[in-house]
C-alpha positions in Angstrom: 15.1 22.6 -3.0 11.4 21.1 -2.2 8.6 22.8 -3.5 5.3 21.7 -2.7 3.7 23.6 -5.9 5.9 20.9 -8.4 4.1 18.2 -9.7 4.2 14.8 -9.5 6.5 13.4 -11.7 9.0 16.4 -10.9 8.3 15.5 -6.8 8.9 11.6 -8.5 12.6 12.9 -9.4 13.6 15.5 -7.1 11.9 15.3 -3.9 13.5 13.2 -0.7 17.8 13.7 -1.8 18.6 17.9 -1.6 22.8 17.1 -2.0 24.8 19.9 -0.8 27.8 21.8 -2.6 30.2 18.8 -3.5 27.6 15.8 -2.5 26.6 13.3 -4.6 23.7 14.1 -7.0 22.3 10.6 -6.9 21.1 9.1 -3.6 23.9 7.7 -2.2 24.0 4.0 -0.5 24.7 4.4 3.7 25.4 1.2 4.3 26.1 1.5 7.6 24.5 0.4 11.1 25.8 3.1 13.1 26.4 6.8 13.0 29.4 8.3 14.5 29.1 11.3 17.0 31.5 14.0 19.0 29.8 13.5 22.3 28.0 11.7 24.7 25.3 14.5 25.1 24.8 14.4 21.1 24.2 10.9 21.5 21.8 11.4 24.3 19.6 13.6 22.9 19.0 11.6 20.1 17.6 8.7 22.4 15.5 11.2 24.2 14.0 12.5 20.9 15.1 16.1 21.9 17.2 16.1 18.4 16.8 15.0 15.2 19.7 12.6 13.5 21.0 8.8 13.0 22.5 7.2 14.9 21.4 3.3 14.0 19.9 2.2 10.9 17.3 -0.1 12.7 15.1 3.5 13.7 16.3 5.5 10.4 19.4 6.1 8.0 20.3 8.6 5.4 19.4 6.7 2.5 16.0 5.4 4.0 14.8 8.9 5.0 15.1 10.5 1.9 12.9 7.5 0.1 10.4 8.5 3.4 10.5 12.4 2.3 10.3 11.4 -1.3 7.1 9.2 -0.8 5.7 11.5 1.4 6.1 14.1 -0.6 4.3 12.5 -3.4 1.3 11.3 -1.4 1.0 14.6 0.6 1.7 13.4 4.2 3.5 15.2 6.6 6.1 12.4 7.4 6.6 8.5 6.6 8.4 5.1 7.7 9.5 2.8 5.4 9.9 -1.0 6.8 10.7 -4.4 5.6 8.1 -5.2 3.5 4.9 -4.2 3.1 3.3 -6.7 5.5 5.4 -5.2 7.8 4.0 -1.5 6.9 0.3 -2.9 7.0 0.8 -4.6 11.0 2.9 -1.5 12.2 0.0 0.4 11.1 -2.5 -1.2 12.6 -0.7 -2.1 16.3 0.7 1.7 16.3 -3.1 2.7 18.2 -4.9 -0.8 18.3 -4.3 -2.9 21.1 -6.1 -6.5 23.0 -9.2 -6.0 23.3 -9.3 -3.5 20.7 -11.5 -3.3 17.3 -11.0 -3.1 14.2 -13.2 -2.2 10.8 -12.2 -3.4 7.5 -13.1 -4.3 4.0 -12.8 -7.9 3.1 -11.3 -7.1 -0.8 -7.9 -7.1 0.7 -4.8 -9.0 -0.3 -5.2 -12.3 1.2 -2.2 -12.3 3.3 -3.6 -9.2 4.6 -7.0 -11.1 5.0 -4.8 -13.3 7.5 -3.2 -10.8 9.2 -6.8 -9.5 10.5 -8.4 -12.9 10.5 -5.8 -14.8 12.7 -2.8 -13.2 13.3 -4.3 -9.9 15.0 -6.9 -12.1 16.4 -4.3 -13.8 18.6 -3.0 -10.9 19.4 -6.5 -9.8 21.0 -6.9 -6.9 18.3 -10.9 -8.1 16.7 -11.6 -7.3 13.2 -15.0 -7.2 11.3 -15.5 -7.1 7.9 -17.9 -5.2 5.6 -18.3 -5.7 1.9 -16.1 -3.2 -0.2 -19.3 -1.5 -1.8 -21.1 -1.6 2.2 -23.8 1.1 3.0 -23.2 3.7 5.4 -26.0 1.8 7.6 -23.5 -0.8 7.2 -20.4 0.4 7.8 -22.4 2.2 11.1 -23.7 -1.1 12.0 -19.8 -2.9 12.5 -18.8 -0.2 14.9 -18.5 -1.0 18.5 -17.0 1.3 21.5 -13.7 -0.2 21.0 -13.3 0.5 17.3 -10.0 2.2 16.7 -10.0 2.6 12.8 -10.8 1.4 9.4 -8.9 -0.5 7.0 -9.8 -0.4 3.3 -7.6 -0.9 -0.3 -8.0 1.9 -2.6 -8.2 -1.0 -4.8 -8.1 -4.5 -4.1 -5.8 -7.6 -4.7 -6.9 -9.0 -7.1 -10.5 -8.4 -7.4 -10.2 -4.8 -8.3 -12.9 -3.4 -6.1 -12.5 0.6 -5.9 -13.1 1.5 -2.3 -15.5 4.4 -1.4 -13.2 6.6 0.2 -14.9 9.5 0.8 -17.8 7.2 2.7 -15.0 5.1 4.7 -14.0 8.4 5.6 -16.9 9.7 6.4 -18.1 7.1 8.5 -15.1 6.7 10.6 -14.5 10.1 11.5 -18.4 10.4 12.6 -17.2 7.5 14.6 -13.6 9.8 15.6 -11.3 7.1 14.4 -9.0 7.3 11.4 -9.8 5.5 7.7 -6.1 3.6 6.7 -5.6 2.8 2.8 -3.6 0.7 0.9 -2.5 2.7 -2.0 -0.1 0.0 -3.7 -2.3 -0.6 -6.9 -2.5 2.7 -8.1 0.0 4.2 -6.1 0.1 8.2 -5.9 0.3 8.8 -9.5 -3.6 7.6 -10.1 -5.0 8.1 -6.3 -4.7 10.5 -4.1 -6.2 9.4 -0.5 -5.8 11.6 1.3 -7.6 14.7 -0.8 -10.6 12.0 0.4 -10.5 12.0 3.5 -7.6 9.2 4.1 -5.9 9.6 7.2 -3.0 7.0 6.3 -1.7 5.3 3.4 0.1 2.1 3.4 2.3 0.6 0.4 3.7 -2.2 -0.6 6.7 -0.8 -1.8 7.7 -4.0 -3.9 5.2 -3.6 -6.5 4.6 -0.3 -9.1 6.9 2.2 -6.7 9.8 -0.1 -6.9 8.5 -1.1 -10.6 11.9 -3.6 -11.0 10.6 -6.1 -8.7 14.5 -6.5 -6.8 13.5 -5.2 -3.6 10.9 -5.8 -1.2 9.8 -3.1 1.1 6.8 -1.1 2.5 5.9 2.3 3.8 3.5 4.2 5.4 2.2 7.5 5.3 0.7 9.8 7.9 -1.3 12.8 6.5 -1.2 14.4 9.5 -5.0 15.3 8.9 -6.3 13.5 12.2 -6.7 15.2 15.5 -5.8 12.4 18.0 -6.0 14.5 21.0 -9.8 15.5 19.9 -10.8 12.1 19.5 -10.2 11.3 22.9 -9.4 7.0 22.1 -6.0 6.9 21.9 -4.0 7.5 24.9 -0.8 5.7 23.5 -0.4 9.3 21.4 -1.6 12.0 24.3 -0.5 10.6 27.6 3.3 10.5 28.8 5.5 7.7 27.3 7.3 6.3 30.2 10.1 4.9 27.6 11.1 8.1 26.9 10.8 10.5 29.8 7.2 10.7 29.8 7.0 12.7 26.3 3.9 13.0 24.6 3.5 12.9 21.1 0.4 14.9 20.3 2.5 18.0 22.4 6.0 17.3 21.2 5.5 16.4 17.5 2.4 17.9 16.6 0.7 16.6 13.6 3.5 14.2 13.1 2.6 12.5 16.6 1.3 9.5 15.1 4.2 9.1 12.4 7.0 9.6 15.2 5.4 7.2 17.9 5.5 4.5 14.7 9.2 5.2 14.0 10.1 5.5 18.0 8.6 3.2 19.3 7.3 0.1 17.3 10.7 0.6 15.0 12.5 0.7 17.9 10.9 -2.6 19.5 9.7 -4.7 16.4 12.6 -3.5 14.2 10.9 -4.2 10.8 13.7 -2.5 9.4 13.9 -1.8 5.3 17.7 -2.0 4.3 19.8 0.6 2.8 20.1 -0.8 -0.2 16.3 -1.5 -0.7 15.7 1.9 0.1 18.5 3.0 -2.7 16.6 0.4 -5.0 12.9 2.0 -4.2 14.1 5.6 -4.7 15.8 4.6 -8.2 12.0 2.7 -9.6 10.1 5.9 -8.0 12.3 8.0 -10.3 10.0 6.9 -13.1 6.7 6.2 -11.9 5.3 8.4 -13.6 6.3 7.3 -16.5 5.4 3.9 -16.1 1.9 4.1 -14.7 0.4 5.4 -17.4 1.9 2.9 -19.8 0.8 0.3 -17.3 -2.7 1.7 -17.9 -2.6 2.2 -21.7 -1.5 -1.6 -22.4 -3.9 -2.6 -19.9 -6.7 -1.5 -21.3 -5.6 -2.8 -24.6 -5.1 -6.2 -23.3 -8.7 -5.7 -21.2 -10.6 -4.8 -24.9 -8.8 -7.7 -26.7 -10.0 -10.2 -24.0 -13.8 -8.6 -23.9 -13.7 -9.5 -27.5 -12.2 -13.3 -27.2 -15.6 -15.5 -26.9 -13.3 -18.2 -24.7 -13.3 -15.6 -21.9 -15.8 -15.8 -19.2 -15.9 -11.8 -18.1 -13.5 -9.5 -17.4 -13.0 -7.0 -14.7 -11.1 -3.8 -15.0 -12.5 -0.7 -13.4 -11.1 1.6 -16.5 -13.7 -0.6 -18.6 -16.6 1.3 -19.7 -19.3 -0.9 -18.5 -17.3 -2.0 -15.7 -19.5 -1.9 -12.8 -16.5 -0.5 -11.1 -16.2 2.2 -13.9 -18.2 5.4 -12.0 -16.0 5.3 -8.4 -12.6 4.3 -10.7 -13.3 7.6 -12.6 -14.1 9.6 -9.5 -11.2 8.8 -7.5 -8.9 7.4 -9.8 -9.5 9.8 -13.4 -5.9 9.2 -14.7 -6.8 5.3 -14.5 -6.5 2.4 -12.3 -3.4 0.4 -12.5 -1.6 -2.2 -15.2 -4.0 -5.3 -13.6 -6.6 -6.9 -15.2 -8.9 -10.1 -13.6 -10.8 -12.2 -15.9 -12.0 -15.5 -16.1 -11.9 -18.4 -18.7 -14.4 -20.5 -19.9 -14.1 -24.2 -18.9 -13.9 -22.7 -15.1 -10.8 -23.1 -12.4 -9.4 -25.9 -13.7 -9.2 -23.9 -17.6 -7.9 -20.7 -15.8 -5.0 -22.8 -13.9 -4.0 -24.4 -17.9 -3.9 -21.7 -19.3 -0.9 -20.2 -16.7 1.1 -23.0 -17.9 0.5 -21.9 -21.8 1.8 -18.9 -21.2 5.4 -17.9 -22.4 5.8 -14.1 -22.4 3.7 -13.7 -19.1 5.6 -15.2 -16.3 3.8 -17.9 -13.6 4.8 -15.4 -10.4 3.7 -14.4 -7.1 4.3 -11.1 -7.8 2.0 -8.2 -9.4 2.5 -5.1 -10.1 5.8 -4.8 -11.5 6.8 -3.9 -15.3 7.5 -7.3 -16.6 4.0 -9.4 -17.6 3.1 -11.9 -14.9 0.0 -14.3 -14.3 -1.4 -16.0 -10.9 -4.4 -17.8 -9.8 -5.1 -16.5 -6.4 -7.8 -19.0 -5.3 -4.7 -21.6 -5.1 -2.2 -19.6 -4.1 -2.0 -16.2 -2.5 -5.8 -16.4 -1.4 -5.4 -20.5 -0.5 -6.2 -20.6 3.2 -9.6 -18.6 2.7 -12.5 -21.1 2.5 -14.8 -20.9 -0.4 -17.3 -18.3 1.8 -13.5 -16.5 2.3 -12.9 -15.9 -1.1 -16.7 -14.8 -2.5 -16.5 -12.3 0.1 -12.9 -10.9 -0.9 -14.3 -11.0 -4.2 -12.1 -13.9 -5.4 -13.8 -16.6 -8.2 -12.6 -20.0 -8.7 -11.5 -19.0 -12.0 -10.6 -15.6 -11.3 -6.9 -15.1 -13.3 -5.2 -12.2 -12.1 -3.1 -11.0 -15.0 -0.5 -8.0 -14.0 0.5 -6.4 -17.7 3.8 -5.2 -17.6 4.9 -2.4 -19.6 6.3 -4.1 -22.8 4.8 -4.2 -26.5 0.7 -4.4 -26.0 0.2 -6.6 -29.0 3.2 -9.2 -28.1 1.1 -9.5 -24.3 -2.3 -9.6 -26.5 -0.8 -12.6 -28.8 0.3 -14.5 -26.1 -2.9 -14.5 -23.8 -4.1 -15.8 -27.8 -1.8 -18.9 -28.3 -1.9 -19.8 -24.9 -5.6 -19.6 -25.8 -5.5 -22.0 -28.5 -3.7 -24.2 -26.2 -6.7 -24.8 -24.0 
């Protein structure tokens, strides 16, 4: 039933769960850890990745797969893992070809528990990271590369300072360099960029924000485009030289351009077991269904909301790449034409501490972690998911003092715009 000519929001719908005569329609719930099988050698060739099947939920299951197929359907890839959450998705991605004493390239306009990740966690793990400025040269993206750089890491566009990566330049430069660009695709999600038609080699998600849309389910995935020849670059032996763990198979020969996809299911899956559960997976594949009818209502009341506050003199700036005037505005429109996404930074006059009051004035918009889902919600970063960066930290990542990162939902634009007002008035 797949066609690759459909379009997005019919791949949004259809794609992933092709029911047979008598089969459920909707995407059924397998909530199950184990898969049943006649024989012994069925169950064999499974573990020795000679056949394709299920057989325990912690490496794949029904109702996970055909989120996987749906998602990679819509970004293009040629296969794709869903995990836990999409931390989970972000350090699978990473660890599936970097290892101590590896290197790492990224931009520093990334989520701040991402920011960690790279900073400490990795670092402890012997995996080195440097970090360029989102709008870096090419001389300076060439200048962080070392001999033991095994990719780069970039957000299509950041959390929460909006900064719209280069991707075609990222790209450019890495492969020069024969490593792969990764992407985090969460803010605009497939609907508004396209990665990989950049030069993107993966795409990661947090699946708990716009793809999910209902904020009940946290999740991740990643995406492998299948674009990268690992064998030609010649760094990554983990992919092109026998796997002991399984009988000495090697990906690039067995799986083709899905070597780098399988390795991450086989074998960090199997060891790690970031695991998404069924029923987040059943969750995920109901919000995809209408992505692409919320994202562009995300972006319409977004940039209503982004207009009213340009025009409220108690508003220090405002950034949103859909802006006119934004300095963002040229690369949004380039790689993102459709718009951005529903999220909006700005800052209040009267500084951090006038940015953190006006949260608590706020009764429509909801004081929550969370971004990116269709209900309104409101966060300072600098005190909460960007905290542990020190004030050098959070200029680099883009992150003001007052910076309010303000996630419009998809309810009634002027009921959003009057209560940024009276909490306003409250200040």
């Amino acid at each position: 039933m797949s066609n690759p000519n459909w379009r997005l929001g019919t791949k949004c719908i259809q794609e992933g769960w092709e029911p047979k005569s008598g089969e459920a329609r909707v995407l059924p719930i397998y909530q199950s850890t184990t898969f049943r099988y006649e024989t012994a050698e069925e169950m064999g060739d499974l573990f020795d990745l000679k056949a394709a099947g299920f057989f325990y939920t912690r490496l794949a299951n029904p109702t996970t797969d055909a989120v996987e197929r749906k998602v990679a359907a819509l970004e293009g890839g040629v296969g794709a893992v869903m995990t836990s959450a999409g931390m989970a998705a972000t350090t699978m991605s990473i660890v599936n070809i970097a290892h101590a004493g590896d290197h790492i390239i990224s931009s520093s306009a990334v989520y701040g528990g991402t920011f960690n990740l790279f900073y400490k966690t990795l670092k402890e793990l012997g995996i080195d990271c440097t970090f360029v400025a989102p709008d870096a040269t090419e001389a300076e993206l060439e200048a962080a590369f070392r001999p033991n750089t095994r990719l780069v890491f970039g957000e299509t566009l950041s959390n929460p300072s909006l900064q719209v990566l280069d991707i075609e330049l990222f790209a450019k430069v890495a492969h020069a360099h024969q490593v792969p660009l990764i992407v985090d695709n969460t803010f605009p999600t497939p609907i508004n960029c396209r990665p990989f038609e950049f030069g993107a080699d993966i795409v990661v998600h947090s699946t708990s924000k716009y793809l999910d849309g209902h904020a009940s389910a946290l999740g991740g995935i990643i995406v492998d485009s299948g674009r990268f020849d690992w064998a030609a670059a010649g760094k990554y032996p983990e992919l092109t030289t026998p796997d002991e763990t399984y009988h000495g198979i090697v990906y690039t020969e067995h799986f083709g351009n899905a070597a780098y996809i399988t390795k991450c299911r086989t074998h960090l899956m199997r060891d790690l077991g970031m695991s998404p559960s069924p029923m987040n997976g059943w969750l995920l594949s109901q919000g995809i269904d209408t992505l692409h009818l919320r994202m562009p209502r995300h972006c319409e009341n977004a940039m209503k909301v982004a207009k009213a506050l340009q025009a409220d003199d108690r508003i220090a700036w405002v950034s949103f790449p859909d802006l006119e005037g934004d300095p963002q505005h040229a690369l949004a429109k380039k790689y993102m034409p459709n718009g951005t996404c529903g999220v909006i930074s700005f800052g209040v006059k009267g500084g951090r501490e006038s940015a953190s009051k006006l949260q608590s004035h706020l009764k429509l918009a909801a004081i929550a972690t969370h971004v990116a889902d269709l209900r309104t919600c409101v966060l300072h970063p600098a005190s909460t998911t960007h905290r542990q960066m020190n004030d050098e930290q959070l200029a680099e990542a883009g992150v003001r003092p007052d910076l309010v990162r303000f996630s419009v939902g998809i309810e009634d634009a002027d009921d959003i715009i009057a209560d940024i007002k009276q909490a306003l008035d409250q200040l």
